[in-house]
C-alpha positions as CSV (number, residue, x, y, z in Angstrom):
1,X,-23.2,-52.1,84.0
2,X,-23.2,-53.9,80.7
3,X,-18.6,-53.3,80.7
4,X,-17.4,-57.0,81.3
5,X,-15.2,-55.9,84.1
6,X,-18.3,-53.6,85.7
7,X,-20.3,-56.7,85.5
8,X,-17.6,-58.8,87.2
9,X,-17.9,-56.3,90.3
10,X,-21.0,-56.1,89.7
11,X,-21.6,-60.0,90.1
12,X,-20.5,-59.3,93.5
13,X,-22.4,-56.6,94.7
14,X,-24.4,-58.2,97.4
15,X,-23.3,-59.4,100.7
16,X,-22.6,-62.9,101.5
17,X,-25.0,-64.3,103.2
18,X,-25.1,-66.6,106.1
19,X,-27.9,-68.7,105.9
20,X,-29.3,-68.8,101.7
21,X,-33.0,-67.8,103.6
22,X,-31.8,-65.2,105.2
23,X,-33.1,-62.0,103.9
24,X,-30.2,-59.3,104.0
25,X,-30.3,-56.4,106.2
26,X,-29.7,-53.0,104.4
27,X,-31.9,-50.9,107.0
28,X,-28.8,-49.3,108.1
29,X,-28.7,-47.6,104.5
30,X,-31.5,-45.2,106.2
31,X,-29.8,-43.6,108.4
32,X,-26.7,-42.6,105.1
33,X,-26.7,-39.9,102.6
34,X,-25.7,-39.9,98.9
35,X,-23.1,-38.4,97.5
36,X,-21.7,-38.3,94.2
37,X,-17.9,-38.7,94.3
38,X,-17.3,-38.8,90.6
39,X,-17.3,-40.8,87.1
40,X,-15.3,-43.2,84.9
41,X,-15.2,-43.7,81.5
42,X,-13.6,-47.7,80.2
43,X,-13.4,-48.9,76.8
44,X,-14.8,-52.6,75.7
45,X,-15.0,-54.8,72.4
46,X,-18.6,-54.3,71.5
47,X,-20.2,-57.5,70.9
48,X,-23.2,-56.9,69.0
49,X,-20.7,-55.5,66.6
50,X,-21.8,-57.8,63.3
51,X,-21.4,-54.9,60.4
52,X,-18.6,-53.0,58.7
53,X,-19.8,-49.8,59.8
54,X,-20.8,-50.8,63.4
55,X,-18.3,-49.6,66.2
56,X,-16.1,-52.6,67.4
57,X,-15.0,-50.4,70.4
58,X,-17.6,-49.0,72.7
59,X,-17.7,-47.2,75.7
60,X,-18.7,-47.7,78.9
61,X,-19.6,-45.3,81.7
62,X,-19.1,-45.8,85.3
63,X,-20.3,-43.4,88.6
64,X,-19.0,-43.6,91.8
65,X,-20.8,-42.6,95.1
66,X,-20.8,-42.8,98.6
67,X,-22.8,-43.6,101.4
68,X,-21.9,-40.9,104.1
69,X,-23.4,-40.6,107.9
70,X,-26.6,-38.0,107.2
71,X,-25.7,-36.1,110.4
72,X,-22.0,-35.4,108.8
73,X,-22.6,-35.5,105.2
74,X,-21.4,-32.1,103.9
75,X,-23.0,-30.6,100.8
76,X,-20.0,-28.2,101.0
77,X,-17.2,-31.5,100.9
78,X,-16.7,-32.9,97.7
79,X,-16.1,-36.0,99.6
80,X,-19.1,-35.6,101.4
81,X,-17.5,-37.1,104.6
82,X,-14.2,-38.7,106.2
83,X,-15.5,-41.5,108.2
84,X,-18.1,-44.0,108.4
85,X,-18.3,-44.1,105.0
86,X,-18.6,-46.8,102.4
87,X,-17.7,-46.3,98.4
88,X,-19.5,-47.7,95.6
89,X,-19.6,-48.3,91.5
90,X,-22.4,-48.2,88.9
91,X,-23.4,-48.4,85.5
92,X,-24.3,-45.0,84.9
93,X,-27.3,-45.6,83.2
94,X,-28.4,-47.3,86.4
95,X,-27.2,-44.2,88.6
96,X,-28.9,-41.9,86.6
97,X,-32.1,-43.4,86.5
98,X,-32.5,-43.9,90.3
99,X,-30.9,-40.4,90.7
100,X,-33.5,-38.5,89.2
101,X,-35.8,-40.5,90.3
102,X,-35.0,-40.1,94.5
103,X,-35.1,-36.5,93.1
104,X,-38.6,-36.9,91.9
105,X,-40.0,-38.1,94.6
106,X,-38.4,-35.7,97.0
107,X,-39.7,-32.9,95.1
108,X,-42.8,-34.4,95.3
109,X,-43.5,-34.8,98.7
110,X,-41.9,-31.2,99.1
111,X,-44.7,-30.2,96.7
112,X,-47.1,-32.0,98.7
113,X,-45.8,-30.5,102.1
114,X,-46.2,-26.7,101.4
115,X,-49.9,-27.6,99.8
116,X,-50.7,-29.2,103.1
117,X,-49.5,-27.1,105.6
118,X,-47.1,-24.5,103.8
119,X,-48.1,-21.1,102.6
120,X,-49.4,-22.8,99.2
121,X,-52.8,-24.2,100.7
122,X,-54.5,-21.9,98.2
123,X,-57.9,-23.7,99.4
124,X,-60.0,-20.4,98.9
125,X,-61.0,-19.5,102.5
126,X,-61.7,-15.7,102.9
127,X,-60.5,-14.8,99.2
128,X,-62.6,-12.8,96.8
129,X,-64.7,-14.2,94.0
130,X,-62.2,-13.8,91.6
131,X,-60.0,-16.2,93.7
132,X,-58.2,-18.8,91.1
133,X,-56.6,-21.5,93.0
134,X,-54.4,-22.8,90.0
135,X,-52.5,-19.4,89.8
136,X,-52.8,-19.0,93.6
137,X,-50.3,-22.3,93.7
138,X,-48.4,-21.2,90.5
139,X,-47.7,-17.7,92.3
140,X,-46.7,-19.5,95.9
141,X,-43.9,-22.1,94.1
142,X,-42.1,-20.0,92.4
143,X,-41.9,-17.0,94.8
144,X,-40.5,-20.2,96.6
145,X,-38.2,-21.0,94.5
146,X,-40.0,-24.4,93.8
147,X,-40.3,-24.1,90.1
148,X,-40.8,-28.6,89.7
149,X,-43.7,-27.9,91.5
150,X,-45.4,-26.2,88.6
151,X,-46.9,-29.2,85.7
152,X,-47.9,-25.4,83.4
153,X,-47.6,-21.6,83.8
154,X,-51.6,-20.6,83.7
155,X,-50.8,-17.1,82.5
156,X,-49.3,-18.7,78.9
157,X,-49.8,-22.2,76.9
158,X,-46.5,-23.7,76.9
159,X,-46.9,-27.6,76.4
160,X,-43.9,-27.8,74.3
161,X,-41.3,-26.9,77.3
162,X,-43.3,-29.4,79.4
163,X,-43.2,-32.0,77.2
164,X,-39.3,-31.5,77.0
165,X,-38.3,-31.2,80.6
166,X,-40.9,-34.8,81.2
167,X,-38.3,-36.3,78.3
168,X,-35.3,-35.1,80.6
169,X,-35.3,-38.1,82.6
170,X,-35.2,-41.1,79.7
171,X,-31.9,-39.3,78.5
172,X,-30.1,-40.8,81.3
173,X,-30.5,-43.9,78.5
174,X,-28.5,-43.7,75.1
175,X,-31.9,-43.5,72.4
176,X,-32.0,-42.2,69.5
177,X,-32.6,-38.6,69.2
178,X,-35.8,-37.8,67.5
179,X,-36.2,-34.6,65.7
180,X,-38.6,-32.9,63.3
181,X,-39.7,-34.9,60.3
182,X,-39.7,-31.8,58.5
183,X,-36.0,-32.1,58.0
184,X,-35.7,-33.4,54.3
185,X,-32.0,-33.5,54.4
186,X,-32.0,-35.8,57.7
187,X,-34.4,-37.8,55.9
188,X,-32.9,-38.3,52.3
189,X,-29.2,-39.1,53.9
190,X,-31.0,-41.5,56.2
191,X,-28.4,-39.9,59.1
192,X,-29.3,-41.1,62.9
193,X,-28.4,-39.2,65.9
194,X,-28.5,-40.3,69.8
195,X,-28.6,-39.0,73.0
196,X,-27.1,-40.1,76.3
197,X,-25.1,-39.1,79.3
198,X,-21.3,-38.9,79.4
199,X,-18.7,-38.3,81.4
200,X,-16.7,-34.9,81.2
201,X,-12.7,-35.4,80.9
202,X,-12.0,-34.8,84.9
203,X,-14.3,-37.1,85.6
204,X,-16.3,-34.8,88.1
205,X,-19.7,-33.9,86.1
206,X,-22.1,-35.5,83.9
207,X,-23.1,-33.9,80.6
208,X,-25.7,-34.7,78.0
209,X,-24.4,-35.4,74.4
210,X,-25.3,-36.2,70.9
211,X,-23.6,-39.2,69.3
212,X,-23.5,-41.0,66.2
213,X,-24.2,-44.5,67.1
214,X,-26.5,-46.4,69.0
215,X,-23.6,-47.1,71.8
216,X,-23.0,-43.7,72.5
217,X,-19.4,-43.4,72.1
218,X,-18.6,-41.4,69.5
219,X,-19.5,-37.6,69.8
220,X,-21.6,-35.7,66.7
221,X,-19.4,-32.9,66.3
222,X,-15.9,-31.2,68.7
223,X,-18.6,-30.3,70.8
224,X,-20.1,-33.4,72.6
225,X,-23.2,-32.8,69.9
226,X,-24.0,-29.2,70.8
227,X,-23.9,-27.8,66.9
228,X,-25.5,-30.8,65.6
229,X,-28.5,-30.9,68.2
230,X,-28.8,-26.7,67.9
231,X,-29.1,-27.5,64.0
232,X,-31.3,-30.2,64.1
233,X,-33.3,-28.2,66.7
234,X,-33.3,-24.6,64.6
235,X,-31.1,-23.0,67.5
236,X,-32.4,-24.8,70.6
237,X,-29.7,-25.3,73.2
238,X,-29.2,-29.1,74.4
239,X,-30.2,-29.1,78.0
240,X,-26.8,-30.6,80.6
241,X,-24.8,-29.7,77.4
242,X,-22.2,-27.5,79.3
243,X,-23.5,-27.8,83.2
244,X,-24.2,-31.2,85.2
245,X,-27.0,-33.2,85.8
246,X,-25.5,-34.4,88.9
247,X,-25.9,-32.0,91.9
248,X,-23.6,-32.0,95.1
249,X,-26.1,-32.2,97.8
250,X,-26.3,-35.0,100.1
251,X,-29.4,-36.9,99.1
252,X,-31.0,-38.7,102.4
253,X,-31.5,-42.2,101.4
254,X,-34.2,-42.3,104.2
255,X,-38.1,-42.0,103.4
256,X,-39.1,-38.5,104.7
257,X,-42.3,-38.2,107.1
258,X,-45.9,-38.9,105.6
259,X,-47.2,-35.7,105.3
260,X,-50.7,-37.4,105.7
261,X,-49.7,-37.8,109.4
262,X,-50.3,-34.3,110.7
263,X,-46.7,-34.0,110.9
264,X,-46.5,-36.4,114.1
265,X,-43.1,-38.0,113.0
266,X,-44.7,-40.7,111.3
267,X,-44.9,-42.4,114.8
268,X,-47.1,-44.9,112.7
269,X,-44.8,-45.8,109.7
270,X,-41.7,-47.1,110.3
271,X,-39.1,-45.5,108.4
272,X,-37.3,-46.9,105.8
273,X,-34.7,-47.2,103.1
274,X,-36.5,-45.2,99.7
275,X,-36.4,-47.5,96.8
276,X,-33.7,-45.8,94.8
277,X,-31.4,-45.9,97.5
278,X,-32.3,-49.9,98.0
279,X,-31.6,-50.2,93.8
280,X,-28.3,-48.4,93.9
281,X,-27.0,-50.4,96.7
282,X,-28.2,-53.7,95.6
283,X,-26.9,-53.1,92.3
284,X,-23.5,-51.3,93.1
285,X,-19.7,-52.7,93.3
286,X,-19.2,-52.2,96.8
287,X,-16.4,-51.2,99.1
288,X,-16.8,-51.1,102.4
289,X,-13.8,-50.8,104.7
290,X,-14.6,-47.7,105.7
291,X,-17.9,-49.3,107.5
292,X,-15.9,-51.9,109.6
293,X,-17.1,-52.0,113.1
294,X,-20.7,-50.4,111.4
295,X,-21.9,-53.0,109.8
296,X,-22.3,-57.1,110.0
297,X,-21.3,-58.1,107.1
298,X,-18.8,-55.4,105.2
299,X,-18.4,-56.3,101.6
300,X,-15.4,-55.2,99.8
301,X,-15.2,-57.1,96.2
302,X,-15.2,-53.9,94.6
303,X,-12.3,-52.5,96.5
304,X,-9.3,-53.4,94.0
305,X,-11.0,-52.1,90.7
306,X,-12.0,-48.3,92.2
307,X,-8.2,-48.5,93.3
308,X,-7.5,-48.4,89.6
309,X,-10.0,-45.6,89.1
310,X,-8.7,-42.2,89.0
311,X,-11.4,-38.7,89.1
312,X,-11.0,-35.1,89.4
313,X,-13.6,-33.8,92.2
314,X,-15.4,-30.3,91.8
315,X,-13.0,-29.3,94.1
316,X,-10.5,-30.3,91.7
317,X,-8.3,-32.5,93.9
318,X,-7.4,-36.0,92.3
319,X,-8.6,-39.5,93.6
320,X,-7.2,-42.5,93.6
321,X,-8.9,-45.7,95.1
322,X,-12.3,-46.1,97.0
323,X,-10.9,-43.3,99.0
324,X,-10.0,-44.7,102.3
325,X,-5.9,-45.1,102.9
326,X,-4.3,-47.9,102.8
327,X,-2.9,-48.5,106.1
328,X,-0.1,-51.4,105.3
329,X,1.0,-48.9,102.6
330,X,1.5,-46.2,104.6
331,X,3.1,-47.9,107.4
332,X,6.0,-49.4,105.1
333,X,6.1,-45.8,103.6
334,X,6.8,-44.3,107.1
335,X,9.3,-47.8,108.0
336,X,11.0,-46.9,104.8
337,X,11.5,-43.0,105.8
338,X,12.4,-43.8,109.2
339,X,15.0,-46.0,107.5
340,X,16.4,-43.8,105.0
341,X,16.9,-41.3,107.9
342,X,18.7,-43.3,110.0
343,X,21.0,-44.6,107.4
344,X,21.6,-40.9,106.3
345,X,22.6,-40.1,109.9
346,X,24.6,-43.0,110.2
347,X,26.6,-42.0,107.0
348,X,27.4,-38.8,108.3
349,X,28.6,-40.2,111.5
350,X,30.9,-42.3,109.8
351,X,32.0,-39.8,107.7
352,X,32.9,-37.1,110.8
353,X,34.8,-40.5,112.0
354,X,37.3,-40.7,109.1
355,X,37.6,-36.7,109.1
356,X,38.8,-36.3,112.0
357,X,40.7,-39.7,111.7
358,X,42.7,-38.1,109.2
359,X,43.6,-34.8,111.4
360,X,44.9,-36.5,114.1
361,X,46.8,-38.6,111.2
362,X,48.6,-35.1,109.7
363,X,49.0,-33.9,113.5
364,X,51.3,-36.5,114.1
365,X,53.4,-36.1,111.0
């Protein structure tokens, strides 16, 4: 993260090691799942701030996942799981770009899959002469459902919406927002727009906006850009404008089976950590009590700044922390409850006391 304090956590992302030459040992990370937990937005003096009319305030954006069991990661929890967890913090640039990319790849080799051995091998066998193969597969995916699978619809040109959706992925990036050069008034007031992610209020989705500055902090309109993009566009909508780019599946972080292998379990591969998984980890503030007893080495530098971190889930309940509990806390909590109880009980005691002291007193009289 370029924030000063996400690159002090950051500075401490990977484990210590024992022995300098000692390669550390992440395979474990195979056998999790990832799951978006939420995002953070922090403000920071913006050094490269050497003009009147640059921003002296930027903002920086921050994701935090986790790394849950795959056999109990929940798609369904907004936590994604309760146990053997670990929690960790990003740049969300960073986040973003190995996101979509895990998602690339998986798409591909689902793409690959049903070509192979699904009901898309459109290879020709007993068809008629009029056979075409390219809308056989077009056809197959999306009665699937498997629209990414499709690079052009073969009934209709449309290289303009392909050319948009391959953009997609570079706007996890703030960059300027290039539009038609056809627009005199853009041109003659010399006006610059970017694009780049945010985070919403609640911290539990990421949208795509449309920002003055190269910094992406301050919005082009009340809308997170929407108007301005939809007039610099003539009326296109500005795609992750008002739903996220994040979904809430549980993303395996381990590399599914070569399809090449005749589906024998990839008995001949050994399975391993995908690459995005390997970046986010490397990269990421770490906290990783939850892992204790799972791991050798647990790292957990990055424990005391999510503590400060406070999201909304989808599920709208409110987080506080890297998400495990505190155990010291909440054993002085419950010392301190037990406490107050019996001091409450031995009030009353002494106040039953001095009642009935006080009969026995007017008795007498």
């Amino acid at each position: 993260a370029s924030s000063k304090v996400g690159a002090k956590v950051m500075s401490k992302a990977r484990r210590l090691e024992q022995d300098e030459n000692e390669e550390i040992d992440f395979t474990w990370v195979a056998n999790m799942s990832l799951k978006f937990q939420g995002c953070y937005h922090t403000q920071s003096w913006n050094d490269e701030a050497d003009g009147e009319e640059d921003i002296k305030i930027s903002t920086q954006r921050l994701v935090r996942f986790r790394l849950c069991p795959t056999e109990t990661c929940s798609m369904e929890s907004a936590s994604g799981c309760d146990s053997g967890y670990g929690d960790y913090v990003i740049g969300m640039e960073e986040y973003l770009e190995s996101y979509f990319e895990a998602v690339e790849q998986l798409q591909e080799y689902n793409c690959e899959y049903e070509k192979d051995y699904g009901d898309c091998a459109c290879d020709g066998e007993n068809q008629g002469d009029d056979f075409d193969e390219e809308i056989c597969e077009y056809d197959c995916y999306m009665g699937k459902g498997m629209e990414y699978c499709v690079d052009k619809n073969p009934y209709e040109d449309d290289e303009q919406e392909e050319e948009e959706e391959m953009e997609l992925r570079e706007m996890a990036e703030c960059r300027q927002l290039e539009v038609d050069n056809g627009n005199r008034k853009l041109e003659e007031n010399e006006v610059e727009y970017f694009v780049g992610a945010y985070c919403s209020s609640s911290g539990s989705s990421i949208h795509l906006g449309v920002f003055t500055e190269e910094t992406c902090s301050q919005f082009a309109d009340e809308y997170g850009g929407r108007e301005i993009y939809s007039t610099l566009t003539y009326g296109k909508e500005l795609p992750y404008s008002q739903t996220t780019m994040i979904g809430s599946e549980c993303m395996a972080c381990k590399e599914p089976e070569d399809a090449d292998q005749n589906n024998n379990n990839d008995n001949e591969d050994e399975d391993q950590v995908i690459e995005s998984c390997e970046q986010l980890y490397e990269g990421a503030g770490k906290c990783e009590a939850g892992l204790s007893g799972s791991i050798q080495y647990p790292n957990n530098y990055g424990c005391n700044f999510m503590e400060g971190i406070k999201i909304v889930r989808k599920n709208g309940v409110v987080v506080s922390g890297p998400g495990s509990k505190n155990t010291t806390a909440s054993i002085f909590i419950g010392l301190f409850a037990c406490s107050f109880l019996l001091l409450g009980g031995y009030a009353y005691y002494l106040k039953t006391k001095l009642d009935r002291a006080k009969v026995n007193l007017v008795s007498e009289e």
